[in-house]
C-alpha positions as a printed NumPy array, in Angstrom:
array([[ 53.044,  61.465, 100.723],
       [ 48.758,  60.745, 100.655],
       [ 47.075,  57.658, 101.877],
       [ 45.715,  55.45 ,  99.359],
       [ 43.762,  52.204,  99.029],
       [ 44.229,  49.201,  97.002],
       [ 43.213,  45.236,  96.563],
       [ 46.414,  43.19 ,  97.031],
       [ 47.236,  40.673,  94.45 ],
       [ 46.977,  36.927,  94.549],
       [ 50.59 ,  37.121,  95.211],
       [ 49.848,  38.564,  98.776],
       [ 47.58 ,  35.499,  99.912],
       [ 48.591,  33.573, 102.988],
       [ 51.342,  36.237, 104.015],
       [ 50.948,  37.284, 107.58 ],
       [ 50.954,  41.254, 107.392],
       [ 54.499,  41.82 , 108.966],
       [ 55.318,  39.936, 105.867],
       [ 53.2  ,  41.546, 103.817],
       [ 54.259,  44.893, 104.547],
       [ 58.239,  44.079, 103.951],
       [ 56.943,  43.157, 100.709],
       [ 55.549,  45.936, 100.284],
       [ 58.582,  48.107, 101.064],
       [ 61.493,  45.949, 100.008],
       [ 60.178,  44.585,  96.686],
       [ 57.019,  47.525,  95.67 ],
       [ 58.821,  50.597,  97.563],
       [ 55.475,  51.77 ,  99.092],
       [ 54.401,  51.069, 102.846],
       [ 51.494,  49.31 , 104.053],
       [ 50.082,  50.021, 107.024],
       [ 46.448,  48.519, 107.548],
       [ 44.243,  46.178, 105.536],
       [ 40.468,  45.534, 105.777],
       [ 39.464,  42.743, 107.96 ],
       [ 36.717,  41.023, 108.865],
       [ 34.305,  39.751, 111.52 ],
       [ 33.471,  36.165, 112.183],
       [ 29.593,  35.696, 112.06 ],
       [ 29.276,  39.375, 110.268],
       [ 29.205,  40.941, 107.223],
       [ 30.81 ,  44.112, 108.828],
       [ 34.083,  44.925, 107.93 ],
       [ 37.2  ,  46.871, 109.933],
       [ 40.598,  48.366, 109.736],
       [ 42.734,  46.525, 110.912],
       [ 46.076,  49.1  , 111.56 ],
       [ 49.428,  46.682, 111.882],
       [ 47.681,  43.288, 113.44 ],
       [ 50.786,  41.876, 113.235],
       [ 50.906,  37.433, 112.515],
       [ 47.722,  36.905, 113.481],
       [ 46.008,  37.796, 110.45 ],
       [ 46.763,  36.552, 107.426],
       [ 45.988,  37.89 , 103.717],
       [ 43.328,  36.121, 101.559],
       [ 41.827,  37.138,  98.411],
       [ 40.608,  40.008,  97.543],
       [ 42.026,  41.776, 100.885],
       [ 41.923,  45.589, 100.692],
       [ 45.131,  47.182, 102.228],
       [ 46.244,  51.113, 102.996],
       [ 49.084,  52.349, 101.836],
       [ 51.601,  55.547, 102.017],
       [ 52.698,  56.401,  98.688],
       [ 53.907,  59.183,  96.527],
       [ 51.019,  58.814,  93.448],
       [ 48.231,  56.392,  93.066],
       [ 50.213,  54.665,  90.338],
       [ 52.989,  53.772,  92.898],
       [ 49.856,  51.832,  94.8  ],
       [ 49.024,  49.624,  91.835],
       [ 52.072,  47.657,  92.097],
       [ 50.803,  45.84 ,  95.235],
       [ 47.195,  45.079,  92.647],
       [ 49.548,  43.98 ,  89.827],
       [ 52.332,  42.179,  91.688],
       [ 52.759,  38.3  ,  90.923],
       [ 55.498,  36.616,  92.179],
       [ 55.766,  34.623,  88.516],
       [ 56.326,  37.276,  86.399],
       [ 57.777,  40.164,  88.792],
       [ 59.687,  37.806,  91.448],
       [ 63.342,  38.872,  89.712],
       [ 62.354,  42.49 ,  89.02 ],
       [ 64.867,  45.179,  90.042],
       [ 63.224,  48.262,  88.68 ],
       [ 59.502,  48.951,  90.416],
       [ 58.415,  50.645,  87.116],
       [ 58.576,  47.025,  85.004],
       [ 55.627,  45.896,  87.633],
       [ 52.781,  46.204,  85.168],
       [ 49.615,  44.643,  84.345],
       [ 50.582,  40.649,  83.465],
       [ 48.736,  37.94 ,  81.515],
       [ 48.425,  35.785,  85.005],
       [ 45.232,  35.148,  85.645],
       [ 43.498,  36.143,  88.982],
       [ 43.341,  40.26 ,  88.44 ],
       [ 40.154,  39.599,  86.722],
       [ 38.795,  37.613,  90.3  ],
       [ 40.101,  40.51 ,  92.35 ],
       [ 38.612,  43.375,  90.654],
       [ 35.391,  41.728,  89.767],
       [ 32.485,  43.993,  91.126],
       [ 35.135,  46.883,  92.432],
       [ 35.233,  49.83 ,  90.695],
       [ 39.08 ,  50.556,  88.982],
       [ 39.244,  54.143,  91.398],
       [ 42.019,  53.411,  93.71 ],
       [ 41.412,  55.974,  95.97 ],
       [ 37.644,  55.768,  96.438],
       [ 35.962,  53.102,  97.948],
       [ 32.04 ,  52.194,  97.777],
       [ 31.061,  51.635, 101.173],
       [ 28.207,  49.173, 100.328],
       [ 30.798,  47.138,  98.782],
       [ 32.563,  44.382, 100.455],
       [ 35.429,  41.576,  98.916],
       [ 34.664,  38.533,  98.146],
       [ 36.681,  36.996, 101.163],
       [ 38.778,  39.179, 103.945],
       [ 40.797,  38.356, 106.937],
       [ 38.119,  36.828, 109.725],
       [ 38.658,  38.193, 113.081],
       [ 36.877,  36.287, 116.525],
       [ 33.509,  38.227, 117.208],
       [ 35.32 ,  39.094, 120.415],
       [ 37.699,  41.286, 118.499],
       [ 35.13 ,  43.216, 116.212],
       [ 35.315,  46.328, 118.393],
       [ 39.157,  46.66 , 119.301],
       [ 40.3  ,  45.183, 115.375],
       [ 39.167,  48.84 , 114.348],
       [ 42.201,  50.182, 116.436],
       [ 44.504,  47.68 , 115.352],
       [ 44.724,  45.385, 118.221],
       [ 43.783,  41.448, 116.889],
       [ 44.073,  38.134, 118.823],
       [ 43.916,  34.504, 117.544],
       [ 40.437,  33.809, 117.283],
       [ 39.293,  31.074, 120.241],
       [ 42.396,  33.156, 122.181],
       [ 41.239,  33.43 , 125.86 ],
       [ 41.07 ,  36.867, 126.949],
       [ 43.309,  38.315, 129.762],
       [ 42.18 ,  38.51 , 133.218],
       [ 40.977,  41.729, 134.565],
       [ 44.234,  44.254, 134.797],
       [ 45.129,  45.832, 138.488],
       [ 46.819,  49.217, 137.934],
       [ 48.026,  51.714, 140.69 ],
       [ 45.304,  53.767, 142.418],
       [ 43.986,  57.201, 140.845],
       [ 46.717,  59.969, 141.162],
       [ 49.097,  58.175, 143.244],
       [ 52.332,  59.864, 141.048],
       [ 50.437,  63.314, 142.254],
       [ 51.86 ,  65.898, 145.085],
       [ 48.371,  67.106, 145.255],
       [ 45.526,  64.785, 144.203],
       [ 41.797,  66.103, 144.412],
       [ 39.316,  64.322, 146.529],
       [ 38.523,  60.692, 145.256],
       [ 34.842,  59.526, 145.498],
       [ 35.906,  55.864, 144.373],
       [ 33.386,  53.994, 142.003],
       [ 33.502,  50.372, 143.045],
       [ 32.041,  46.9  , 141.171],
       [ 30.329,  44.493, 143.335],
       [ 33.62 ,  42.725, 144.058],
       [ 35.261,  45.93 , 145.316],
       [ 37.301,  46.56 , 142.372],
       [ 37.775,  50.407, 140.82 ],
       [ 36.778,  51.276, 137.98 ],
       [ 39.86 ,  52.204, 135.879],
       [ 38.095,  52.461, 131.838],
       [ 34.743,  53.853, 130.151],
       [ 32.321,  51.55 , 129.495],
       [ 33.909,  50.412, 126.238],
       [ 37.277,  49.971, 127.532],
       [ 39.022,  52.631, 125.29 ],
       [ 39.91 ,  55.001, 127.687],
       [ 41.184,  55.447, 131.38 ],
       [ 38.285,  56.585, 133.131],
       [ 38.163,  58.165, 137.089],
       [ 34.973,  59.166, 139.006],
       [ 34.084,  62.964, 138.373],
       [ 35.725,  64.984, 139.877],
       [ 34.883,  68.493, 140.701],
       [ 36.853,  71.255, 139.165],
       [ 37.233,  73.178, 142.119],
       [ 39.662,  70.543, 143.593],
       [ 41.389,  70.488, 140.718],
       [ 42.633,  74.156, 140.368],
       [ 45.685,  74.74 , 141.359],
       [ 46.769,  78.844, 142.551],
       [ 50.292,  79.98 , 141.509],
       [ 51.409,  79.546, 144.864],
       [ 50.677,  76.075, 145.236],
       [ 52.026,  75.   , 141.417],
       [ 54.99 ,  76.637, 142.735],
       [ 55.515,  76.126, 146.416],
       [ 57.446,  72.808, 146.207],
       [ 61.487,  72.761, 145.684],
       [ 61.121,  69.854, 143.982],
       [ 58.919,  70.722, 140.618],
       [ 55.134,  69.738, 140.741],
       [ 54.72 ,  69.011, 137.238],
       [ 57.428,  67.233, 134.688],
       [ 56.999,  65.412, 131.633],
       [ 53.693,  67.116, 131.5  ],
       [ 51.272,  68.536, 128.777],
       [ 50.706,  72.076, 129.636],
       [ 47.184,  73.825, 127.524],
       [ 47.458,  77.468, 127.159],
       [ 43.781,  78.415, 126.255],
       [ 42.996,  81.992, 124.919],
       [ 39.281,  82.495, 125.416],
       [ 36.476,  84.166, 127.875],
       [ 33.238,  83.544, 129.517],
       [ 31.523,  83.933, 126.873],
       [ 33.482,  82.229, 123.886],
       [ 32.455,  79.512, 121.637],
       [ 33.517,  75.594, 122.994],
       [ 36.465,  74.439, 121.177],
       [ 35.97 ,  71.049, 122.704],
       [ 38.841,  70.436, 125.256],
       [ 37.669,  66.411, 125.409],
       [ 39.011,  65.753, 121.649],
       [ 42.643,  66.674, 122.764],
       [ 42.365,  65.016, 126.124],
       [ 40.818,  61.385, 124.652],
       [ 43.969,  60.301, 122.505],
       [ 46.017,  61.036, 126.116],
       [ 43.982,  59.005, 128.004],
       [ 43.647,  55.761, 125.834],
       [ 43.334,  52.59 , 127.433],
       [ 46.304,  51.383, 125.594],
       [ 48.67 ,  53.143, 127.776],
       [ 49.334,  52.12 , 131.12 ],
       [ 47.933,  54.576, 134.184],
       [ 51.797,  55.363, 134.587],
       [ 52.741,  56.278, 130.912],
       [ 50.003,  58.899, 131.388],
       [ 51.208,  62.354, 131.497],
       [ 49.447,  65.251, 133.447],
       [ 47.563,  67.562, 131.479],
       [ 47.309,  71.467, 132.8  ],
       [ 45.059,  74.059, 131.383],
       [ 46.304,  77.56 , 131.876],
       [ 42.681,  79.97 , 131.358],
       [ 40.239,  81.638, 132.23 ],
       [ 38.183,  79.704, 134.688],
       [ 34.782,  80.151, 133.676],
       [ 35.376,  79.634, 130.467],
       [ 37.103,  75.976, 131.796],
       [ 34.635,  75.311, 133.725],
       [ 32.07 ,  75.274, 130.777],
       [ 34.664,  72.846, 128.832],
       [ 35.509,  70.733, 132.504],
       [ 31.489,  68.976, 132.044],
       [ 33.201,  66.861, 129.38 ],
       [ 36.447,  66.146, 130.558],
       [ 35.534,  65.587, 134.533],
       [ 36.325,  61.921, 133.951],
       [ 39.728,  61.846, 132.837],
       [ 42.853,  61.202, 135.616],
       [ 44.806,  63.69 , 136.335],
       [ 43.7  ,  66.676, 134.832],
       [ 44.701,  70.259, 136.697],
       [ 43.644,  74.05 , 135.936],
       [ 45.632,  77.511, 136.698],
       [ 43.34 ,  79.927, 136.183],
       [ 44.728,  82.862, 134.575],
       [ 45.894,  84.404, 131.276],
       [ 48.772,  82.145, 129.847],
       [ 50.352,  85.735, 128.804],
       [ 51.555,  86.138, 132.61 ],
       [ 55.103,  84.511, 132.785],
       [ 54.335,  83.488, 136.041],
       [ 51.799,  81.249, 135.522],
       [ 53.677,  79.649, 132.733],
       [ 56.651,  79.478, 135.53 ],
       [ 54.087,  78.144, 137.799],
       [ 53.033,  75.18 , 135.216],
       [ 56.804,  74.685, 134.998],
       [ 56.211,  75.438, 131.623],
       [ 60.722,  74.381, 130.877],
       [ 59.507,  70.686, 132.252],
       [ 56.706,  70.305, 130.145],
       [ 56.786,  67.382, 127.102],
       [ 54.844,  69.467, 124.954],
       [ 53.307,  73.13 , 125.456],
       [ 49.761,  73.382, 122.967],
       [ 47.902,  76.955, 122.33 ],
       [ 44.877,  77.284, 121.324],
       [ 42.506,  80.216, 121.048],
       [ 38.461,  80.432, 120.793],
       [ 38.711,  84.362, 120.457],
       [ 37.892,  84.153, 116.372],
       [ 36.217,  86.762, 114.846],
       [ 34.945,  86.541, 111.237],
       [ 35.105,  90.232, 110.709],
       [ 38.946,  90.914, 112.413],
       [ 41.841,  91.423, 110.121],
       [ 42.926,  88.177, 109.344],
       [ 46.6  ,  89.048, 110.531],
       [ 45.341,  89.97 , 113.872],
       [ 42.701,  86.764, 114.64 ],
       [ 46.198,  84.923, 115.828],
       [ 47.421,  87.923, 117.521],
       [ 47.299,  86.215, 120.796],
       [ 48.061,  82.683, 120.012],
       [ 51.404,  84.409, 118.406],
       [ 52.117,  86.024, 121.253],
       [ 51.676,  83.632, 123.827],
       [ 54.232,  81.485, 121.464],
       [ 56.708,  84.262, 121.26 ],
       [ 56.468,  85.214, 124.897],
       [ 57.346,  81.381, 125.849],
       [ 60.272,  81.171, 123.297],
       [ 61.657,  84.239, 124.649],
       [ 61.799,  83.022, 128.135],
       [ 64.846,  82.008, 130.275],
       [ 64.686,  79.564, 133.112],
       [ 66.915,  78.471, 136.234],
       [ 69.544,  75.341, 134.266],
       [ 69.926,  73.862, 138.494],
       [ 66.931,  71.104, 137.755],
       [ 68.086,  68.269, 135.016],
       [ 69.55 ,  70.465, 132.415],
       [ 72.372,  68.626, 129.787],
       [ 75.763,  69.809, 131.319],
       [ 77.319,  72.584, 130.166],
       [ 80.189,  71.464, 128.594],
       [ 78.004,  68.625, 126.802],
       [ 77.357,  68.892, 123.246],
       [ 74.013,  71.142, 123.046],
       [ 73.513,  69.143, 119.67 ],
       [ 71.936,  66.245, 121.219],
       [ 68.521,  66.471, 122.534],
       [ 66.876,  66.419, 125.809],
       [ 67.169,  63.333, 127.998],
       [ 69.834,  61.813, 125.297],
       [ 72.469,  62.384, 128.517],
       [ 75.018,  59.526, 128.647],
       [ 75.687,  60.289, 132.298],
       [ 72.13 ,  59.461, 133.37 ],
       [ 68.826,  58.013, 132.753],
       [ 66.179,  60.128, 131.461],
       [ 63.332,  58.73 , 132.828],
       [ 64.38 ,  58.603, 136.544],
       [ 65.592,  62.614, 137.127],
       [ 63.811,  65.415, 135.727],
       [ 64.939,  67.5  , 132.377],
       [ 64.327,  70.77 , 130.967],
       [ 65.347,  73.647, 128.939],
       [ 67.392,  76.557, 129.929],
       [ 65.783,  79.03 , 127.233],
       [ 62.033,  78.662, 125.556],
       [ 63.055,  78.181, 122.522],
       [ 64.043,  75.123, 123.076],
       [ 60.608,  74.155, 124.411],
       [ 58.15 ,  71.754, 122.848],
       [ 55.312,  74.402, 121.47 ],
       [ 52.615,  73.564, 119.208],
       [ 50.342,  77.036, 117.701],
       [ 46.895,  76.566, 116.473],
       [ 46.726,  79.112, 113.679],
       [ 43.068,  80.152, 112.064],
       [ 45.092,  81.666, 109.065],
       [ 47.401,  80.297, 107.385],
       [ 49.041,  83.805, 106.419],
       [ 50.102,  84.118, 110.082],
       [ 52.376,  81.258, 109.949],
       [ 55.059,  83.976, 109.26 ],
       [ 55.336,  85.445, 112.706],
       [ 55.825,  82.471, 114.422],
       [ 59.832,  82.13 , 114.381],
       [ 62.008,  84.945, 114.323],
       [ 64.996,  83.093, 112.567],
       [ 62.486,  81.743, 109.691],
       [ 63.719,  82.996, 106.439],
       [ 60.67 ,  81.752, 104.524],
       [ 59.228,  84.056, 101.742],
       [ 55.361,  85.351, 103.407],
       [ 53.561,  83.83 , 100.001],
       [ 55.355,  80.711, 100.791],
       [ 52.257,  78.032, 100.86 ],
       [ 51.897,  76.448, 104.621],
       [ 52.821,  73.494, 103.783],
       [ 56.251,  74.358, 102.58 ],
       [ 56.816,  76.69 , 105.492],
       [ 59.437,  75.666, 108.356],
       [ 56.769,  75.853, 111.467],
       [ 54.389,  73.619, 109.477],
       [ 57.077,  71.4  , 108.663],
       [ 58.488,  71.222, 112.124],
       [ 55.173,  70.462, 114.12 ],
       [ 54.949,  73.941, 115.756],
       [ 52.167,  75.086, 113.767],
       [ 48.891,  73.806, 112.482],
       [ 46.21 ,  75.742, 111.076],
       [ 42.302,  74.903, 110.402],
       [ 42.539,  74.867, 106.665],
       [ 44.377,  71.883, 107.296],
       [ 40.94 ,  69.776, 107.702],
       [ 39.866,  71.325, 103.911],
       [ 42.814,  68.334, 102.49 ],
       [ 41.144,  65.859, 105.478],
       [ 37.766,  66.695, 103.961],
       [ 38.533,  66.234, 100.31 ],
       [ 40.615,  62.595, 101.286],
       [ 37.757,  61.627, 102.78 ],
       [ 35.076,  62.47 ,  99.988],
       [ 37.636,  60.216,  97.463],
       [ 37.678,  57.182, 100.029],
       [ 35.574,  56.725, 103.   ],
       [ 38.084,  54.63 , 104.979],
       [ 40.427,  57.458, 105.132],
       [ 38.541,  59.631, 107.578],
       [ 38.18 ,  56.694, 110.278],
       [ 41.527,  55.287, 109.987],
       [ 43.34 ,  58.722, 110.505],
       [ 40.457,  59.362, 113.666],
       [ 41.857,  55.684, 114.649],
       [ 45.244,  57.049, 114.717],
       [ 44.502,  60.474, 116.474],
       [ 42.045,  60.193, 118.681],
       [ 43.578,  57.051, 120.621],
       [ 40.076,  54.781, 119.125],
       [ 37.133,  54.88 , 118.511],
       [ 34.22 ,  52.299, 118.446],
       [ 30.288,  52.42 , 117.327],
       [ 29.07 ,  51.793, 121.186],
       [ 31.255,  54.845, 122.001],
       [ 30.321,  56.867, 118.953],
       [ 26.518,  56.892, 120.139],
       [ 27.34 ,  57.428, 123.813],
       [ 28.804,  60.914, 122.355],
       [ 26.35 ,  61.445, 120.087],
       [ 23.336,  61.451, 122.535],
       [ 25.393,  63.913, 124.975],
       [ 25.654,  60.928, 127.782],
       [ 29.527,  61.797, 128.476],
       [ 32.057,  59.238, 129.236],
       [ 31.086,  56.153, 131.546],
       [ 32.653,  53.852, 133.551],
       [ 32.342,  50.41 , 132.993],
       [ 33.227,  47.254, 134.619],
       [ 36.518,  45.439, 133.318],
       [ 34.921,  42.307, 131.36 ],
       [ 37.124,  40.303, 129.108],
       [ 35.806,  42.387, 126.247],
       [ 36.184,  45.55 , 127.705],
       [ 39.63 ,  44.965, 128.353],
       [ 40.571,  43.517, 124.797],
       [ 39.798,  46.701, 122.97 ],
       [ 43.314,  47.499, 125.141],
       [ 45.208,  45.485, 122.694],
       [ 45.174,  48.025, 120.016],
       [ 48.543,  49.374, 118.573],
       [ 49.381,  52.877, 118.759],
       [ 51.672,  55.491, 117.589],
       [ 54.767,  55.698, 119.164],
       [ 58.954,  56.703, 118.561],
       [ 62.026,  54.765, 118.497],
       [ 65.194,  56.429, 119.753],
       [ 68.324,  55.08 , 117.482],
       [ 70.488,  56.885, 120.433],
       [ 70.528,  53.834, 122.55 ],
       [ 68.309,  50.509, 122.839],
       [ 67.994,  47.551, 120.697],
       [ 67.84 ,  49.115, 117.73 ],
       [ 70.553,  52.072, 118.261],
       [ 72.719,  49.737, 115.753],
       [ 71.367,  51.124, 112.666],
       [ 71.904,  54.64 , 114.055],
       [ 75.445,  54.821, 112.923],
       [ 75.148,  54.94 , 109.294],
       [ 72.723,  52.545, 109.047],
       [ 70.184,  52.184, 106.313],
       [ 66.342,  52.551, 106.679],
       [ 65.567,  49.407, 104.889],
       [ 67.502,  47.705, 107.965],
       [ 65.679,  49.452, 110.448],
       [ 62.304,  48.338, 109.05 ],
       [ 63.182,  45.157, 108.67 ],
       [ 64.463,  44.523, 111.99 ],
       [ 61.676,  46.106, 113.602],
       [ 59.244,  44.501, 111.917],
       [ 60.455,  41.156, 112.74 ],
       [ 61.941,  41.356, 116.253],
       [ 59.317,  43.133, 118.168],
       [ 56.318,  43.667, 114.888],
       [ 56.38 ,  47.497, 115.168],
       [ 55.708,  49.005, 111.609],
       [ 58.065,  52.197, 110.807],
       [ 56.068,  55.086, 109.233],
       [ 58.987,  57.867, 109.516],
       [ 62.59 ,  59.393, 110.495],
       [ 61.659,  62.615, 113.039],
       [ 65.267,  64.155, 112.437],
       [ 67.039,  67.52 , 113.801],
       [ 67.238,  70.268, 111.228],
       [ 70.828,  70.775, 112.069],
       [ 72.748,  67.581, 111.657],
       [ 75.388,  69.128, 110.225],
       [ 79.071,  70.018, 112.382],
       [ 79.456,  73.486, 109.812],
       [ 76.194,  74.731, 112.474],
       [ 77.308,  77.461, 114.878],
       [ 74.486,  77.469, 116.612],
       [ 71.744,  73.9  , 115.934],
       [ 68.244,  74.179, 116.516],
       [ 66.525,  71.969, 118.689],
       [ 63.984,  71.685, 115.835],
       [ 62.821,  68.589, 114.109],
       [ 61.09 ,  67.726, 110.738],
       [ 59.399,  64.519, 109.555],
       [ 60.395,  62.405, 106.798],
       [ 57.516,  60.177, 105.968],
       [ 58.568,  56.817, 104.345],
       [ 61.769,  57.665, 103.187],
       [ 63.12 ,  55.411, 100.433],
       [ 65.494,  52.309, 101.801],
       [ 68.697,  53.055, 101.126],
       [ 68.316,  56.482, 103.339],
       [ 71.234,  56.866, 105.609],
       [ 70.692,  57.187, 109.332],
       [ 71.746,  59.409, 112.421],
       [ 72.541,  58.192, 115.498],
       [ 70.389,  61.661, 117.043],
       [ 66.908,  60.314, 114.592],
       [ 64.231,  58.998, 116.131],
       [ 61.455,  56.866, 114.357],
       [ 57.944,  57.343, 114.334],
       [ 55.813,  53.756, 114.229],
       [ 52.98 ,  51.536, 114.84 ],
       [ 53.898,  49.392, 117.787],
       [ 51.955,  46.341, 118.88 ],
       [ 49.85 ,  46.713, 122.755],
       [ 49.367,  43.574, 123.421],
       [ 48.577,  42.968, 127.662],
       [ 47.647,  39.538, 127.255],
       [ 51.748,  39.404, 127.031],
       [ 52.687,  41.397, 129.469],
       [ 56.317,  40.071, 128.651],
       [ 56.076,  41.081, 125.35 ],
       [ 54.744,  44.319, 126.224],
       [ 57.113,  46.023, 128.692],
       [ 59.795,  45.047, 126.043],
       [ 58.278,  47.269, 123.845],
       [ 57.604,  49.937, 125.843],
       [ 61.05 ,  50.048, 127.387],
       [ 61.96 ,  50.457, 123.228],
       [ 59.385,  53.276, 123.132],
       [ 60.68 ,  54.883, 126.125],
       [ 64.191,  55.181, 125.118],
       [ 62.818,  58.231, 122.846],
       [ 61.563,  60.21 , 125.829]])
């Protein structure tokens, strides 16, 4: 699957996207996930990712799509509900004698996948000047919608056992500061590192375990090793469109002067915590309580352009290995021995996942994610992976899992982005949590991240929708887990709560033949609609933030949550 652009037909105009993108699906078979939008009062333009009925699509609108080929995307330029309305068979929607095409296309080049950025259509979506910075991320309003009042959250670090020392930054009304400046991130007063390590002894002191749910860091590198930039992994977990109590810990397990040259840009994010020390040494992994942790990342700055390239992931392979080959105490909120090992962590019937911690008995059944600077190496990272050593990366069962990613993966990012220009933003959109102009020069000219007082615009770039997962174990939609069909899913979805489904995240062993399943999943992006579902899936998606509803949006999250 690639990410394509395309004008929608005339067919498309006055749909609200949600219905737009079942169109899209159902009728075209390719998925839709943002269109170009644009501001009231400018002639700037924005993607807008799943806006959901507030937006509606005029002429000429340009819309992003997942598809297979680029001739799969011309259905949605082609489509007219006159001639193609009764079509069964995608491949009969061709080029009719209807007029409008002509209108469409007039002054657009006939490349699908590039687009001229100092062209604009003739009339897109108009968003409130209000929502110019936040529309980029996908959150829109109603133009003339008032904005939400100013948000109260819970103190910094409240959810802490230990919390460094607070130096509060206060408005003139006594408030805290809680976001940056442009009100895309959480934001905290800086803090020094030094009361933010944490020794072995005191990560493990407690009965009760310090960290759960947590991101744990394991950074290979030494005092005098190149930045890797630390800041671009911690921004997309602290985006503004979480709340302060969806935010999970991050720990970095290092070497501390090396962290403390990377802590200058990341001394403004909550709840942030250091163990100095190799992430080799079991015990600091112990410490970390590595078997607690939602998702274990390594990463390495040791490169060498003249090492063997087998060897330049020597350590980022063994620190994987090492962690997989671990055993921990099953006493703190393990799955019950006699319970079916086939279902996944915190899918207990017997109790709530979200109130009592959970964990893995072994490491392989930990969350671990290798960056690789070879792709060659991609071979030593699981012992039970039968895949042939020429096998390309992408076909490989670590790459295809999520436990491996390796640079050359930005060479396909860079050649996307050379054939359209929207491509690189929209997939930054998606990773890095958001990402505005204002902020884009604050980084630019080294000034770090600021805070900012909560203004109604500050605190509508919150309203932005974000990536999230759907359990089909339990919850509203746990109905089209048993045998269900995808097409359902999406449409349901879309049309209860306006959440956009991108992709199945399903276990590698869903078969009962399985002596032993692996705790492994795989992604299946956009499968087609008749594709049969598991109760044990999960869904990846675009779901709506939307805190001027805060109704609306702890329904939501309560549907997000049930895939924790």
């Amino acid at each position: 699957m690639e990410m394509y652009t395309e004008y929608l037909s005339n067919a498309f105009i006055g749909l609200t996207f949600p219905k737009a993108a079942e169109l899209c699906f159902l009728k075209l078979k390719i998925l839709l996930i943002a269109i170009e939008a644009k501001t009231e009062g400018s002639a700037e333009s924005c993607i807008a990712i799943n806006p959901g009925y507030t937006v509606k699509i005029e002429q000429a609108t340009q819309g992003f799509f997942i598809a297979q080929s680029a001739d799969e995307v011309k259905r949605a330029f082609y489509y007219c509900k006159s001639c193609h309305g009764d079509v069964t068979d995608v491949r009969a929607i061709k080029k009719c004698r209807c007029k409008g095409l002509t209108a469409i296309k007039a002054g657009h080049g006939d490349e699908n996948r590039r687009v001229s950025s100092g062209s604009t259509p003739h009339k897109m979506p108009r968003l409130g000047s209000r929502t110019k910075q936040h529309a980029l991320n996908g959150g829109l309003h109603a133009p003339g919608k008032p904005s939400s009042p100013t948000i109260v959250l819970p103190p910094l670090d409240t959810d802490n056992k230990l919390t460094p020392s607070r130096h509060n930054s206060t408005q003139n009304n006594g408030e805290l500061m809680k976001f940056d400046v442009t009100g895309m991130f959480h934001w905290c007063p800086e803090r020094r590192m030094e009361d933010c390590i944490l020794t072995k002894e005191q990560a493990g002191a407690t009965t009760t375990p310090l960290f759960s749910n947590h991101v744990v860091v394991c950074v290979f590198a030494d005092q005098n090793s190149p930045l890797m930039g630390l800041a671009s992994l911690v921004m997309p977990l602290r985006a503004s469109n979480f709340h302060y109590d969806e935010l999970k810990c991050v720990v970095l397990v290092g070497n501390e002067e090396y962290l403390k040259r990377e802590w200058k840009t990341i001394h403004n994010f909550p709840k942030l915590y250091v163990v100095a020390g190799s992430p080799l040494n079991r015990a600091n992994l112990r410490a970390v309580s590595i078997n607690l942790c939602d998702m274990c990342v390594v990463l390495s700055a040791k490169h060498s352009a003249s090492e063997d390239t087998t060897l330049v992931d020597k350590e980022s392979i063994l620190c994987s290995l090492n962690i997989k080959a671990m055993s921990f105490d099953d006493s703190v909120g393990l799955l019950q021995d006699d319970m079916d090992a086939f279902l996944p962590p915190g899918f207990s019937p017997i109790c709530n996942p979200l109130k009592v911690f959970r964990g893995s008995s072994y490491g392989a059944n930990i969350p671990i994610i290798t960056e690789l600077a070879s792709d060659c190496n991609v071979q030593f990272l699981d012992q039970d992976d039968d895949d042939d050593p020429d096998t390309e990366l992408y076909m490989t069962q670590p790459f295809s899992c999520g436990t491996a990613f390796a640079v050359s993966v930005l060479d396909s990012l860079m050649s996307t982005t050379y054939f359209n220009d929207n491509a690189l933003t929209l997939i930054r959109t998606l990773i890095s949590g958001g990402a505005t102009p204002e902020l884009e020069q604050i980084l630019a000219e080294g000034a770090g991240m600021k805070g900012g007082y909560s203004t109604p615009e500050t605190l509508s770039n919150r309203s932005r929708c974000r990536v999230g997962q759907i359990s089909l174990f339990e919850g509203p939609l746990s109905q089209h887990g048993e045998g269900g069909r995808y097409s359902d899913l999406f449409s349901a979805a879309l049309k209860n709560y306006g959440i956009l489904c991108i992709g199945i995240y399903r276990f590698r062993d869903t078969t009962s033949s399985v002596k032993s399943p692996s705790s492994k999943r795989y992604v299946i992006t956009n499968p087609p609609d008749d594709f049969p579902l598991l109760p044990t899936d999960q869904v990846f998606c675009f779901a709506p933030c939307d805190f001027n509803n805060p109704v609306r949006a702890r329904e939501i999250e309560r549907l997000l949550s049930s895939a924790i």
